[in-house]
C-alpha positions, 0 to 999 in steps of 0.5 A: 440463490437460484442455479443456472445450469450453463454459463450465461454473460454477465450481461443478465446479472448487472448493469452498469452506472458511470461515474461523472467528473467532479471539481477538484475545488471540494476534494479534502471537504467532508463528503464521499471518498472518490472511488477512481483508478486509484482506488483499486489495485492491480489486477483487482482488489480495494486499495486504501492508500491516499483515499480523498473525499468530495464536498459537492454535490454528487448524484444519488445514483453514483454513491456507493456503499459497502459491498457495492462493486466497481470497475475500471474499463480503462488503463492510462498504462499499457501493463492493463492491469487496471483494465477491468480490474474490480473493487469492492467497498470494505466497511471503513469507507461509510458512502463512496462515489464514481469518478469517470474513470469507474462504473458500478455494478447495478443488480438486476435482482436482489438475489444475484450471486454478488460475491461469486461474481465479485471472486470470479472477476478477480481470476486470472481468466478474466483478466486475460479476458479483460487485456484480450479485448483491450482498445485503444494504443495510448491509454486502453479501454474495456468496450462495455459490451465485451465485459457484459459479455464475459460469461459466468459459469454456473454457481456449483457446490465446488464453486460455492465452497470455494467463494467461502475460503476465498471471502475467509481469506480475504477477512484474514488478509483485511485483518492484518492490514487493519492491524498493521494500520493501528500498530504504524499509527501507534508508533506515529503518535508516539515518535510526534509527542516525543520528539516533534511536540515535545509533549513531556518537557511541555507538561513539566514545563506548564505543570501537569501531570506525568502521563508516562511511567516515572522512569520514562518521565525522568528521560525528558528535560523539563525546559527548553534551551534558547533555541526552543527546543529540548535543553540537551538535545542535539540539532544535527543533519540527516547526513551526520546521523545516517548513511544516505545513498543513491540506487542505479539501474544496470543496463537492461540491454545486459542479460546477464545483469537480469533474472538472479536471485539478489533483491532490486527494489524501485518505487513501483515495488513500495507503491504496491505495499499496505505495510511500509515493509518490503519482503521481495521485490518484482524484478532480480539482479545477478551479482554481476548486475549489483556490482553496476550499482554503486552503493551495492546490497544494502543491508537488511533495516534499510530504511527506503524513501522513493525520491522521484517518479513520484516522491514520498513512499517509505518502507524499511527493507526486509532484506538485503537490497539492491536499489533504482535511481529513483531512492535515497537509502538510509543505513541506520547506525547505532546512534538512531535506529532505524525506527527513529529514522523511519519515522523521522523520515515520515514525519518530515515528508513536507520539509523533504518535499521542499527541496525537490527540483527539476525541469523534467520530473521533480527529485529530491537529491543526495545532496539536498537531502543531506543537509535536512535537520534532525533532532538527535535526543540523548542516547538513553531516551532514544534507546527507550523509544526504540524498546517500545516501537521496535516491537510494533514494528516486528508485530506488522513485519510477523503481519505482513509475512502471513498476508502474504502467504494468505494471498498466495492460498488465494491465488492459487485458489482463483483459477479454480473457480473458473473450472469448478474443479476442487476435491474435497481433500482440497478444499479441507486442507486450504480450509485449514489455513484460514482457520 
């Protein structure tokens, strides 16, 4: 890997390959996974939720593989946190394609400095370089010859050290996202063969085999009742099993409601998550603001469900908070915990989708969410239940909670790489987290 002396723009390491339109007729069919604006997060870095693939036909030259970089140079909002904003393809996705909204990074040499560049265009420098040469009023773009022109500085010892931790970082953080996958899918399947296919009445029922421990196997009846479903288990709604509540806003014309030090979450703060944990929030309220909202602080183990704008993320909140108008809330009681309900919730997004109306955007209310029909097992065997997934559950919270302070030790090492300052006392200390 050769070293230049001075900065030299981007221009001289890349090129840039659009990507085209495709027909919306073959998404879901095997294929590549699309790789557009929602395929990358804010300010930079890969995003792995709600990933689809195509089954047409798609030119050679806009397929990417693992490693391969892209960008966005356009913002359908004016935050401009997508402008610019880069992505990388991890391993999970075997062969990805451009959509128009995205160009890849085409190599002019084979030993181009790709991960520096990759890291460089992931500092806040180069964001601030991205919204300062914004166009446009409505939905904003990057000119491609601003963002060649962006100038990379040369590839140091300090810089070189500094790659290193950020892609060590960055291996650790993809790590606890992986798990945290693994540990909520764990959990998925085992809530569906309890309690949505009735996997264990079924097998007594056909004669098979216990595939649980026998006191665990004891917990399930082995015939259904005439309405088809567990003999014992009691039909009920959403309503009578937890306490559902709407958020609201406080005025924003109010300061004195802003800038405290009390929770606030909207769906934007869920949109954002990997893990369906919230551990913060981006905006605060005052006890003064709370005291406007009408369901108030909610308890820690919250279970949360955006309810328009758009419908469908879930987390359980980590701590006490205060909700926008765009959630239905559930307080667990000790009849079904919150790991029932969480669960519950995701595994009946499509009936919950169902009662969504509205003329301008479509919500799902309080009131006819209410009415939902839950399944309620017997106390005993929803207690064993919980005593297996709550502790997955604590595992991806324990996860969560480490990425976040890795993502802070790479924060606050990015800005670093545009100055190429980083002693050596420094660079052991942060080595250390990582290790």
């Amino acid at each position: 890997m050769s070293v230049e002396m001075r900065s030299v723009p981007l221009g001289e390491f890349v090129t840039l390959k659009r990507g085209t339109t495709y027909k919306s007729a073959m998404l879901g069919q095997p294929g590549p996974v699309l790789l557009g604006l929602g395929s990358i997060e804010r300010n930079g870095g890969f995003r792995s939720g709600n990933l689809k693939t195509f089954g047409g036909d798609s030119d050679p030259r806009i397929l990417l593989k693992p490693g391969d970089i892209y960008v966005s140079l356009k913002d359908v909002t004016q935050s401009a946190d997508l402008l610019g904003a880069v992505a990388r393809v991890p391993s999970q996705v075997r062969e990805g394609r451009l959509t128009q909204d995205t160009v890849k990074l085409v190599w002019r040499t084979g030993d181009a400095p790709a991960d520096y560049i990759y890291w460089l265009l992931r500092t806040p420098q180069y964001r601030a370089y991205c919204r300062a040469h914004a166009t446009g009023t409505t939905n904003l773009g990057l000119p491609r010859d601003d963002f060649l022109a962006f100038p990379i500085p040369a590839l140091n010892s300090a810089r070189h050290t500094l790659v290193e931790l950020l892609e060590a970082l960055e291996g650790k953080i993809e790590n606890n996202r992986r798990m945290n996958e693994m540990l909520e899918a764990m959990a998925r399947e085992l809530f569906r063969d309890w309690f949505i296919y009735f996997g264990p009445t079924r097998a007594m029922m056909e004669g098979r085999e216990p595939y649980l421990d026998s006191g665990l196997w004891s917990l399930f009846p082995d015939r259904f009742d005439s309405e088809r479903k567990p003999d014992g288990w009691i039909q009920s709604a959403i309503g009578d099993e937890a306490r559902v509540v709407v958020g609201g806003t406080p005025s924003t014309r109010e300061s004195g409601f802003w800038g405290g030090s009390l929770n606030w979450a909207t769906p934007k703060d869920l949109s954002l998550l990997s893990t369906p944990v919230l551990l913060a929030t981006a905006r605060k309220l005052t006890e003064e603001g709370v005291s406007k909202i009408s369901s108030g602080m909610l308890p820690q183990g919250t279970v949360l469900l955006s309810s328009r704008a758009p419908i469908g993320y879930v987390a359980i909140a980590e701590v006490p908070v205060a909700v926008s108008k765009g959630f239905i809330a559930l307080e667990c009681d000790q009849s079904l915990g919150n790991m029932f309900i969480w669960l519950w919730v995701v595994e009946s997004m499509k009936a919950i989708l169902a009662k969504a109306n509205g003329s301008t955007f479509q919500e799902v209310s309080k009131k006819n969410f209410r009415p939902l029909p839950i399944l309620r097992p017997p106390q005993k065997l929803h207690d064993a239940f919980d005593q297996i997934v709550r502790p997955l559950y604590e595992r991806m919270v324990m996860a969560e909670r480490e990425a976040r302070s890795l993502v802070q030790v790479r924060d606050a090492l990015l800005p670093r790489l545009m100055s190429g300052e980083l002693r050596i006392r420094d660079a052991e200390r942060m080595a250390e987290a990582v290790t």
